[in-house]
KOLVOGU-579372 format. One line per 4 residues: their letters; for each residue x, y negated, z of C-alpha. Coordinates in Angstrom, 3 decimals. Layout:
<pts>
A = X,Y,Z | ...
</pts>
This chain:
<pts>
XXXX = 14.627,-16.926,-4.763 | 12.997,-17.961,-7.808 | 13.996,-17.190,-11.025 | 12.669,-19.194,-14.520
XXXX = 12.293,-17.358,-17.887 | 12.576,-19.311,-21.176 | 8.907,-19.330,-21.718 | 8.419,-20.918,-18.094
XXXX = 6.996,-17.726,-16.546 | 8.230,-17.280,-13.162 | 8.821,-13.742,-10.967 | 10.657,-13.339,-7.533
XXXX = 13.517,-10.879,-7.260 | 13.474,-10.587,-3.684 | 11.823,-7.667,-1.873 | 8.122,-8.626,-2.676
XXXX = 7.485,-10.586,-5.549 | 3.956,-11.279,-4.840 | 2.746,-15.222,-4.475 | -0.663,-16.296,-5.295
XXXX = -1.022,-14.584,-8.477 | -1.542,-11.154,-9.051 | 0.757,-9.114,-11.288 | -1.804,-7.532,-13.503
XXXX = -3.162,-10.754,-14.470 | -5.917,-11.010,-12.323 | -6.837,-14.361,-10.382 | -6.406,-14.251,-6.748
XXXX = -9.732,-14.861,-6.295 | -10.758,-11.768,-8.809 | -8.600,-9.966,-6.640 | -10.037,-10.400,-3.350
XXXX = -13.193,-9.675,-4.561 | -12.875,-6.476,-6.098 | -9.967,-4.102,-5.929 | -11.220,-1.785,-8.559
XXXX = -10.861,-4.075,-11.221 | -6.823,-3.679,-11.013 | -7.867,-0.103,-11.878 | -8.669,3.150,-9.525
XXXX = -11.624,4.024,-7.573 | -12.874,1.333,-5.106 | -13.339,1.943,-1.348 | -16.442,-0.271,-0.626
XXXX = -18.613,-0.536,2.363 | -15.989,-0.071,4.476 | -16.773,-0.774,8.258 | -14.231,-0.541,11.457
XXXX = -16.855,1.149,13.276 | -16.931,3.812,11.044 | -13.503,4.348,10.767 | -12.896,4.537,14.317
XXXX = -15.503,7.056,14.716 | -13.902,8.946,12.516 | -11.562,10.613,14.744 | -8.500,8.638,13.782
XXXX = -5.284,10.783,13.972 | -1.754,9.195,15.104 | 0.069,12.630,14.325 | -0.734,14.470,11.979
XXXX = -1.188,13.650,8.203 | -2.054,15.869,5.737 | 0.482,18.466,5.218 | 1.947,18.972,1.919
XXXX = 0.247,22.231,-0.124 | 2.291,25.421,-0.140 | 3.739,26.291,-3.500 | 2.161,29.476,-4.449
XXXX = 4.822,31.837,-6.256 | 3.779,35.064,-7.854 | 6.811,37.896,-7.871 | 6.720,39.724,-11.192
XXXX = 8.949,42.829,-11.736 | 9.448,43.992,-15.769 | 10.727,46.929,-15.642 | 10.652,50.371,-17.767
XXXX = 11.454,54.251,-17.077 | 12.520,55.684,-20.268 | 12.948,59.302,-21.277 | 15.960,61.195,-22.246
XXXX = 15.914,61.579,-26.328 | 18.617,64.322,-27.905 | 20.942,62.665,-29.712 | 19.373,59.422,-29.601
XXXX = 19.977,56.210,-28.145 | 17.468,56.144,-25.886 | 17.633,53.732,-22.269 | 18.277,49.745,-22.907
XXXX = 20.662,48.355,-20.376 | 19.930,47.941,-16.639 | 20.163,50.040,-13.592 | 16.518,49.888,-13.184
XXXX = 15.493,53.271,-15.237 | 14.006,55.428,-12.674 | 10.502,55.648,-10.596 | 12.898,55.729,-7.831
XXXX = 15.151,52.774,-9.250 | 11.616,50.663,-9.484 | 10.731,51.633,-5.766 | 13.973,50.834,-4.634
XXXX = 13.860,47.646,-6.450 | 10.728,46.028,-4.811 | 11.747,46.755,-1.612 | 14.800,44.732,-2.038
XXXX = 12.595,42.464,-3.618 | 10.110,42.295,-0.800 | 13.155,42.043,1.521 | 14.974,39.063,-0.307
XXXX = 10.942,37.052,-0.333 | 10.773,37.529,3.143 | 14.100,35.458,3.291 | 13.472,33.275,1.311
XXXX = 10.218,32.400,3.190 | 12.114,32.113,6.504 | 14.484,30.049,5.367 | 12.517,27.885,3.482
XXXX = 11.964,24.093,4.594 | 9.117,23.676,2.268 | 5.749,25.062,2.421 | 5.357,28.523,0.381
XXXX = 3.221,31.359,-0.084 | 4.727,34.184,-1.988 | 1.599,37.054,-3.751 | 2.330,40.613,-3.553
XXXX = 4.998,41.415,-6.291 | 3.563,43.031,-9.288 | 5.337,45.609,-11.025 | 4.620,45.755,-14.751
XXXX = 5.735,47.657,-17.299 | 3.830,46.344,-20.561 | 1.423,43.619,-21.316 | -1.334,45.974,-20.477
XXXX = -0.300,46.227,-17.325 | 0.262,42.392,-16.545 | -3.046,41.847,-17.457 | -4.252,43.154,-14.797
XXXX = -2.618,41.062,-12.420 | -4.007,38.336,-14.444 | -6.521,36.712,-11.968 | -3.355,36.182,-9.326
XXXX = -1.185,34.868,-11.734 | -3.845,32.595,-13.184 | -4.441,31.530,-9.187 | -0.337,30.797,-8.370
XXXX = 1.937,28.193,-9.185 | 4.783,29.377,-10.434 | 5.618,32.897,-11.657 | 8.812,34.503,-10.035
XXXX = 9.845,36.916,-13.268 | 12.258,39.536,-12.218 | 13.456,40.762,-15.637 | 14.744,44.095,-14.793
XXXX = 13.752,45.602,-17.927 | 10.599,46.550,-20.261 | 9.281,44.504,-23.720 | 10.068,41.430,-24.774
XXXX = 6.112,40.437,-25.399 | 5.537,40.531,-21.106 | 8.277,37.677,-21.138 | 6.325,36.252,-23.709
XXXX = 2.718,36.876,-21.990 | 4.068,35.059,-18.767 | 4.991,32.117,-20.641 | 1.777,32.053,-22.309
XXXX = 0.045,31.294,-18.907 | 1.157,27.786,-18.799 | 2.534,28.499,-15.297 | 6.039,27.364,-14.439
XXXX = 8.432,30.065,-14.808 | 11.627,31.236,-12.971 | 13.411,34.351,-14.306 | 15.440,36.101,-12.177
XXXX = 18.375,38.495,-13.340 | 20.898,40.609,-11.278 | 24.546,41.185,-12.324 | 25.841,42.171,-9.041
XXXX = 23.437,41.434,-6.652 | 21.973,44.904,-7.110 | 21.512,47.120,-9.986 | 21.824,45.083,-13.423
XXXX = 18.944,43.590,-15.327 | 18.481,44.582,-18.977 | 17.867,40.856,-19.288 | 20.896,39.411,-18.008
XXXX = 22.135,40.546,-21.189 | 19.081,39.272,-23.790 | 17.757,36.590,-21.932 | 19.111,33.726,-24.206
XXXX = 19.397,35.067,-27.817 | 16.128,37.008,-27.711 | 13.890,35.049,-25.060 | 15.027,31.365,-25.015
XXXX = 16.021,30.991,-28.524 | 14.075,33.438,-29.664 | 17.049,35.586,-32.115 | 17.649,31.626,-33.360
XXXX = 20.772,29.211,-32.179 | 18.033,26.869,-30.581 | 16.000,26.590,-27.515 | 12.373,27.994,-28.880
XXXX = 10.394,28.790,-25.827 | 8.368,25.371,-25.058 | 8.837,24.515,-21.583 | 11.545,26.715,-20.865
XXXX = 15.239,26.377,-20.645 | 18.291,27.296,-19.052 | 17.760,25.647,-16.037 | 14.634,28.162,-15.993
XXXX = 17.134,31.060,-15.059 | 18.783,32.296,-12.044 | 21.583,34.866,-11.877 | 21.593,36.860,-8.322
XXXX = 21.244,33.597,-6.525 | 18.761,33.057,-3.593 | 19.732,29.691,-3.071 | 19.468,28.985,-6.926
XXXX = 15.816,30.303,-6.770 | 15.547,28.553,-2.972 | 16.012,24.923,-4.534 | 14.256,25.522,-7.894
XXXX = 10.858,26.360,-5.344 | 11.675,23.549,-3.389 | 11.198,21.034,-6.506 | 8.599,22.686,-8.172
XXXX = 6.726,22.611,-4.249 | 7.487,18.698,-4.864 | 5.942,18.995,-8.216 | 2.350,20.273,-7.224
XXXX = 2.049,17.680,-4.631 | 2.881,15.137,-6.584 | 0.816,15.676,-9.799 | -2.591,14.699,-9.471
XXXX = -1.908,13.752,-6.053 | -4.216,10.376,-4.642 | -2.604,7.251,-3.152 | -4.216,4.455,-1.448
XXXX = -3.371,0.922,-3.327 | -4.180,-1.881,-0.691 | -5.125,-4.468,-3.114 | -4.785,-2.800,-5.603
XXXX = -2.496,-0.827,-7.924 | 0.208,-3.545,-9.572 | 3.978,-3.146,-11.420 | 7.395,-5.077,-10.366
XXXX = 7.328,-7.309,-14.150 | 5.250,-4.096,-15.826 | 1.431,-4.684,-15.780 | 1.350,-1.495,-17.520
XXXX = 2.954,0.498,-14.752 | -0.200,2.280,-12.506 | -0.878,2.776,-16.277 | 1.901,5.272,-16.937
XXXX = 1.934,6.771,-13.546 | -1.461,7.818,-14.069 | -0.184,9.261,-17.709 | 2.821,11.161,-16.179
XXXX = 2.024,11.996,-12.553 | -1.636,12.398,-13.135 | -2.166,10.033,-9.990 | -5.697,9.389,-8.137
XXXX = -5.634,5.815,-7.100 | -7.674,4.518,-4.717 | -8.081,1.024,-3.761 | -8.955,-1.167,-1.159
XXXX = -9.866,-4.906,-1.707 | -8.514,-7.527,0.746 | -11.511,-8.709,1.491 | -12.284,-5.254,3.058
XXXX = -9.021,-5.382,5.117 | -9.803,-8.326,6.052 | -13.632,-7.412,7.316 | -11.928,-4.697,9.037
XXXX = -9.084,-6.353,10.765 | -11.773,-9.115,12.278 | -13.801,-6.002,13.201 | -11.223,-4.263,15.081
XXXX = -9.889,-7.321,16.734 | -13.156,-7.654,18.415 | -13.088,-3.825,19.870 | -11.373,-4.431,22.962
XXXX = -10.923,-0.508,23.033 | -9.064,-0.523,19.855 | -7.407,-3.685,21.117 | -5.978,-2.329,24.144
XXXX = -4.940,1.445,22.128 | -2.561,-1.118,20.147 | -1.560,-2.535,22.712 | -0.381,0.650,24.455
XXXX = 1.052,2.335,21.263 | 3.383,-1.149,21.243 | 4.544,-0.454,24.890 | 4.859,3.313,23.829
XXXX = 7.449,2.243,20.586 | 9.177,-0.414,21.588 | 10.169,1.796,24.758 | 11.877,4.368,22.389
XXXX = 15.618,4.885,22.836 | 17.293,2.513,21.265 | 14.562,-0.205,20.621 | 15.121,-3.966,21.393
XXXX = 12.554,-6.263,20.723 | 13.833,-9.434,18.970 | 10.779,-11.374,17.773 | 7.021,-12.186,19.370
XXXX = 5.555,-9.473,21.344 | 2.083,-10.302,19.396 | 3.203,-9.486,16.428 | 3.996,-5.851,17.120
XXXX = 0.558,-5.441,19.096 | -0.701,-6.694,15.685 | 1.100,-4.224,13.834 | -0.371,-1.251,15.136
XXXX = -4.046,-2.355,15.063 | -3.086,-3.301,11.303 | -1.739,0.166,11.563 | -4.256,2.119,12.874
XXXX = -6.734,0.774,10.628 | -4.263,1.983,7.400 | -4.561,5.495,9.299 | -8.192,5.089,9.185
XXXX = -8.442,3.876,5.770 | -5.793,7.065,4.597 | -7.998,9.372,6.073 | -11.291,8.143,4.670
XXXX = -9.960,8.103,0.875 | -8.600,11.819,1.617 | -4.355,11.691,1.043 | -1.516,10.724,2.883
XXXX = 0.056,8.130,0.443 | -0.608,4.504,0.805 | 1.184,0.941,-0.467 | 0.480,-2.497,-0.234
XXXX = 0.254,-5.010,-2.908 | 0.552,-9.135,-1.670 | 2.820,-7.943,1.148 | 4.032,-11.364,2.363
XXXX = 1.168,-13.745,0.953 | -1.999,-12.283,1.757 | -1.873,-9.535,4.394 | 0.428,-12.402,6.968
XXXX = -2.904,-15.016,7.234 | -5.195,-11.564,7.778 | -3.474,-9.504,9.921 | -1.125,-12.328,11.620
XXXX = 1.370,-9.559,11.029 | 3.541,-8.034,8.487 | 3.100,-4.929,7.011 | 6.771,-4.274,8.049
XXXX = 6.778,-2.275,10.837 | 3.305,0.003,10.345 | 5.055,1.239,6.743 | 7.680,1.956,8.863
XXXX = 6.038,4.079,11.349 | 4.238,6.070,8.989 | 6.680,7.053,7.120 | 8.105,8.293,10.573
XXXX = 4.870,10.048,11.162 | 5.036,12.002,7.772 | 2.783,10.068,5.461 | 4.197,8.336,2.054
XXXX = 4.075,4.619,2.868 | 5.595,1.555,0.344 | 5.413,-2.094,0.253 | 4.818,-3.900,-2.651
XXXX = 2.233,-1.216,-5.107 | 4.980,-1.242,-7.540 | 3.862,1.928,-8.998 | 7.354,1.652,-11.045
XXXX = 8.814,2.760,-8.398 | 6.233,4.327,-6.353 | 5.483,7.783,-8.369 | 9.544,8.423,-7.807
XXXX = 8.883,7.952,-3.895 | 6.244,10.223,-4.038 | 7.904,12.889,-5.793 | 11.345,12.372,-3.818
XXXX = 9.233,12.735,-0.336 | 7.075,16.350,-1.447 | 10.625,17.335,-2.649 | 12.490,16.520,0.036
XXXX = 9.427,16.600,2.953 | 11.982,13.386,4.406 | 10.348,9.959,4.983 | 11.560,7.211,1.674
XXXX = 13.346,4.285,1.976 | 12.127,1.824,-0.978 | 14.918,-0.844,-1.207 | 16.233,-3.393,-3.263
XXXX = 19.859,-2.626,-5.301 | 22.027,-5.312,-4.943 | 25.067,-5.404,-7.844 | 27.614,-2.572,-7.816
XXXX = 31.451,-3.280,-7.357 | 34.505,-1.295,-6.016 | 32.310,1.871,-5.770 | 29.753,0.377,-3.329
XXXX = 26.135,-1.036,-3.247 | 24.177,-2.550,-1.454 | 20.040,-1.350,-0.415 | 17.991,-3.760,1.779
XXXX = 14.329,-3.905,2.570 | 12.322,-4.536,5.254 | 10.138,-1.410,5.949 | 12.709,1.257,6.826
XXXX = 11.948,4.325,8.297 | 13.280,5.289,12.030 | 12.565,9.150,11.009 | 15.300,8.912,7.506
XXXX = 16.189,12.759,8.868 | 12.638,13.423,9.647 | 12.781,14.053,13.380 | 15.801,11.672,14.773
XXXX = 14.581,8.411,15.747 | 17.352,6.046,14.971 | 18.126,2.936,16.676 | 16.248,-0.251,15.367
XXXX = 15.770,-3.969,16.026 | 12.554,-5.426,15.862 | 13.296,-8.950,14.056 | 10.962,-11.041,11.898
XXXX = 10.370,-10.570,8.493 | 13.190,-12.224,6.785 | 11.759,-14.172,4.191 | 8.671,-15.502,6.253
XXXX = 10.531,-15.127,9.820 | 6.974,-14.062,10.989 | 5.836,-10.563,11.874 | 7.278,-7.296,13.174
XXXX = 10.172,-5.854,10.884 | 12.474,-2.541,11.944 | 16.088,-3.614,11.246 | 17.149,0.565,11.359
XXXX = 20.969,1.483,12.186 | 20.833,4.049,9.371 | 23.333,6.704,9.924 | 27.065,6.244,8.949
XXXX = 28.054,8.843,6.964 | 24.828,10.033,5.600 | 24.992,11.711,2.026 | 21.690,10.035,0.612
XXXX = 19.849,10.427,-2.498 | 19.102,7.461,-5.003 | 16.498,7.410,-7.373 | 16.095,4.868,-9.789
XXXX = 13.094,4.432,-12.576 | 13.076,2.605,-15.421 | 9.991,0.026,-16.160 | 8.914,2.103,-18.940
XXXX = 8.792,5.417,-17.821 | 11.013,7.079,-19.950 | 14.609,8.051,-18.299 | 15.140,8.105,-14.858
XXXX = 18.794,7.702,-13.061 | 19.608,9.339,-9.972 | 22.998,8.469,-7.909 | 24.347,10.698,-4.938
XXXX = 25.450,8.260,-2.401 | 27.268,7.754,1.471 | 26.137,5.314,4.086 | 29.300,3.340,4.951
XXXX = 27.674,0.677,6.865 | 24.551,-0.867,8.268 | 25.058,-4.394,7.667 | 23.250,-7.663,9.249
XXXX = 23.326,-9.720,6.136 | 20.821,-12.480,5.555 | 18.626,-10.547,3.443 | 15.861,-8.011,4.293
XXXX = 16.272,-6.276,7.431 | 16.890,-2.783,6.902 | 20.717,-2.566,5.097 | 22.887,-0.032,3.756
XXXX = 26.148,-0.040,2.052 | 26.628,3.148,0.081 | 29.640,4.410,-1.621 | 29.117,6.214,-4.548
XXXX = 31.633,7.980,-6.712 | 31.204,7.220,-10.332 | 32.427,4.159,-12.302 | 30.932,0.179,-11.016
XXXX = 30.884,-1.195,-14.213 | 28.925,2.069,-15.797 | 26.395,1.671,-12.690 | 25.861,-1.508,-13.766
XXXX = 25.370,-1.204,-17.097 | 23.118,2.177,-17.193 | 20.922,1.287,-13.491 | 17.328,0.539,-15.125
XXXX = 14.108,-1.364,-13.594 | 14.481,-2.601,-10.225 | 13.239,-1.309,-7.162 | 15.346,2.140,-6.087
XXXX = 13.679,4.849,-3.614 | 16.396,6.468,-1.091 | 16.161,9.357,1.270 | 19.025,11.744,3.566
XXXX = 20.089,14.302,1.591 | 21.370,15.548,-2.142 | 18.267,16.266,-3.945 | 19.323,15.713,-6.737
XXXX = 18.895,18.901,-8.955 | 15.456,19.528,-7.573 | 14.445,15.976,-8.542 | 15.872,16.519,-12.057
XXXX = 14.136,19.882,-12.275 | 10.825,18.233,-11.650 | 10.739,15.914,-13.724 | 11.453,17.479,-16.744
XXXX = 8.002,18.622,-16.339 | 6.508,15.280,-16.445 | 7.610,14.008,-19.948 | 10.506,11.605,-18.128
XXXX = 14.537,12.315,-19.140 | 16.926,12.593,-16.648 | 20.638,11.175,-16.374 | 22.358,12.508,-12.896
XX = 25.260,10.013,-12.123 | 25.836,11.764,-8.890
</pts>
């Protein structure tokens, strides 16, 4: 569908708005030459030969990086004064208190470690009583992540030196989850606002604090995890790095998300996917990855056989082209116009399978929307379902694209069709019966980078509607008309689950505001 703005310029609002021209304002030819000129490091010289020599994987991406977390206790063991106030608050006073302490310490990290469904890696705990002291567990807390402060006690300035490291910091205090902190007492008047009525700590703030909670600390580790492999994380831009209506987008992802982007010119893919065509091995591997797929419970086959042999050749060559530029991100600019004549494919249905697989896959290099899929996924470790919104009414929505994952939960294969493309009817598409009932997670950027709107939702159907394959209608619980009027940019990124504190936490960090309407 084709929409005309007054000064004649025309963009598509279906799922890939990508004709002959290129977003950025690049000719097509310009763009088939050269990748690197949309911006990001080029990947030249390529050769299918090489790739496939390369040991090709069809498991195992790169796994996300543990979050390194460094337990600090504060504590200190004053001495009895005559007549003299002499102990602060806390039930942390004693040599014996402080052993006591770390071993329940020690005892709650090894919880949380079991428990957790992120990758972590918690330091030995060090137990400081002055800045002295904490220096000399400098070099580990210079090498970690986040520091875990446990504020049992001691002077203000170790608060103070922590927050000096630039690290992210969580401060733990106990009220009746063992003996009291001093610091659940001072932690807002004399840390955060520093003896003032405002916040005066930068990069700190309430949210920074937990009270006896494990699953309060739990989920704040869980974003932050999300955090680290997001920043300066690399993606693979087939074609380049481009912006639904905002040429400037790979621009501010780069500026908030510190993002590597590497490209890939078409006229690579297109030496490669002629090269691999004529390796009968390669051929045939495709050929029996199809039969292995489409023989997956609950898989029907309802468009040309070819094009799903197609797919994963096209596929294995994005797996090979991932693993020579080093990440586990990749997305596709001139999904329907350019890669179709190369591949005599879509990019549908290998998107689709590796996102199942565990790598970050989108159509479309709308790095608007892009930078939120890749910090939803490290958040969540779930594959991402980039969809169109549809209009809100009566409390429901509709999401529809065409390169759903099977994996939403990241282990159940769903059921899935495998129809055409909808606006080309060509190709290999997954049409996924997404689960009824599903609490999902919305996120929703805004073209310029500046506020971000997230939306708890519930799959209420899987629809066949003639619009892109994969469909949801979700139910969500605040106000239509207030959805409407406060849902920014366009493309939304949706995964199983409520993530929606973590994802808030996280991006605080990143210079972007945050307005939950979950």
């Amino acid at each position: 569908m084709h929409h005309n703005e007054k000064d004649g310029a025309t963009f598509r609002a279906h799922c890939c708005p990508c004709g002959q021209h290129v977003s950025d304002g690049i000719s097509r030819r310009g763009f088939l030459g050269g990748a690197a000129a949309l911006g990001g490091v080029a990947l030249t010289g390529l050769s299918w030969s090489a790739l496939a020599a390369d040991e090709i994987d069809e498991s195992n991406p790169p796994k996300r990086r543990p979050l390194v977390v460094k337990p600090v206790l504060s504590y200190s063991t004053p001495s009895r004064r005559p007549q003299a106030s002499w102990r602060a608050w806390g039930g942390v006073q004693t040599s014996e208190d402080v052993k006591k302490e770390l071993a329940r310490i020690k005892g709650e990290l090894d919880k949380l470690q079991a428990t957790a469904d992120f990758p972590v890696t918690f330091l030995p705990i060090a137990a400081v009583r002055n800045t002295q002291e904490l220096a000399g567990a400098k070099d580990e807390i210079a090498s970690a992540d986040t520091v875990l402060l446990y504020a049992a006690g001691g002077d203000g300035r170790i608060l103070k030196m922590v927050g000096k490291t630039a690290k992210d910091t969580i401060i733990f205090c106990r009220h009746k989850s063992g003996p009291t902190y001093l610091w659940y007492e001072t932690i807002s008047p004399i840390y955060l606002r520093q003896r003032t009525d405002k916040l005066a700590v930068k990069g700190m703030d309430e949210q920074d604090v937990v009270i006896d909670s494990q699953e309060e600390i739990l989920w704040r580790l869980r974003s932050l995890c999300g955090l680290r492999n997001t920043v300066g994380s690399r993606i693979l831009a087939v074609g380049g790095p481009s912006g639904w209506s905002t040429p400037a987008a790979p621009k501010l992802a780069r500026e908030h998300f510190k993002l590597d982007i590497r490209t890939v010119s078409y006229y690579e893919l297109g030496k490669l996917i002629k090269e691999a065509r004529a390796d009968r091995a390669a051929v045939e591997r495709a050929r029996r990855r199809a039969d292995a797929y489409l023989k997956l419970p609950g898989t029907t086959l309802e468009t040309e056989r070819k094009f799903v042999d197609n797919a994963f050749l096209l596929e294995r060559i994005f797996r090979g082209l991932l693993k020579k530029a080093d990440c586990r991100a990749i997305t596709i600019n001139q999904c329907m116009s350019t890669i179709i004549p190369l591949a005599e494919t879509t990019a549908c249905l290998p998107l689709s399978t590796l996102n199942d697989d565990g790598y970050l896959a989108f159509c479309e290099s709308d790095f608007v929307v892009v930078p939120a899929g890749l910090l939803l996924g490290n958040i969540s470790g779930r594959p991402q379902f980039m969809n169109d919104p549809t209009y809100p009414h009566d409390g429901v929505i509709t999401l529809a694209h065409c390169t759903g994952p099977r994996k939403m939960d990241g282990k159940t294969i769903e059921p899935a069709r495998i129809l055409t493309h909808f606006e080309s009817d060509y190709g290999a598409a997954p049409k996924v019966e997404m689960r009824k009932g599903q609490v999902v997670t919305n996120i929703i950027p805004d073209f310029k980078a500046e506020c971000y709107v997230g939306l708890r939702g519930e799959i209420i159907d899987a629809p066949f509607l003639p619009i892109c394959r994969d469909q949801i209608d979700i139910r969500f619980e605040c106000d239509s008309l207030e959805l409407a009027q406060r849902m920014p940019g366009f493309h939304w990124m949706t995964c199983y689950g409520d993530y929606l504190k973590e994802y808030g936490y996280a991006l605080k960090r990143v210079g972007i505001k945050w307005e939950n309407m979950g």
